[in-house]
N, C-alpha and C positions, 0 to 999 in steps of 0.2 A: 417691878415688872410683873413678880406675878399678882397683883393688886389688878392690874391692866387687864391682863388676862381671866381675872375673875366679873371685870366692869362689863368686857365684852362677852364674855359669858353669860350674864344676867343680865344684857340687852336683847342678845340671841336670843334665850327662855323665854323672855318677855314678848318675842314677837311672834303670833301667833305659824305664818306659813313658815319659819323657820325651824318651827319647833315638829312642825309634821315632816318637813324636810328632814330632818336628824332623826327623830325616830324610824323613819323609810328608811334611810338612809343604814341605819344599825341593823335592822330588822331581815333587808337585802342581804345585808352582809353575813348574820348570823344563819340565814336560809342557804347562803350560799357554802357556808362554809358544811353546814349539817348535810349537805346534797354530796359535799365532794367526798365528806367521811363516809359517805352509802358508798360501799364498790355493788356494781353491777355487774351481772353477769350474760354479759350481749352474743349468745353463740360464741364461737371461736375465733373473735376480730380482736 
């Protein structure tokens, strides 16, 4: 199984728009997460 999972892995990698798609896709997520750690301080709402 995880043999499987390393085959489709290193198809993934190998194909180019998927591989911009996954690092977008980590990149998003990392921004998103460093955005929520900022508290803001918006007036008194």
């Amino acid at each position: 199984m995880i043999r499987l999972l390393q085959i489709e892995f290193i198809k993934l990698w190998n194909n180019r728009a998927s591989k911009v798609l996954i690092i977008s896709y980590f990149a998003l997520l990392t921004s998103i997460a460093l955005v929520a750690a900022i508290k803001f301080d918006i007036g008194h709402i």
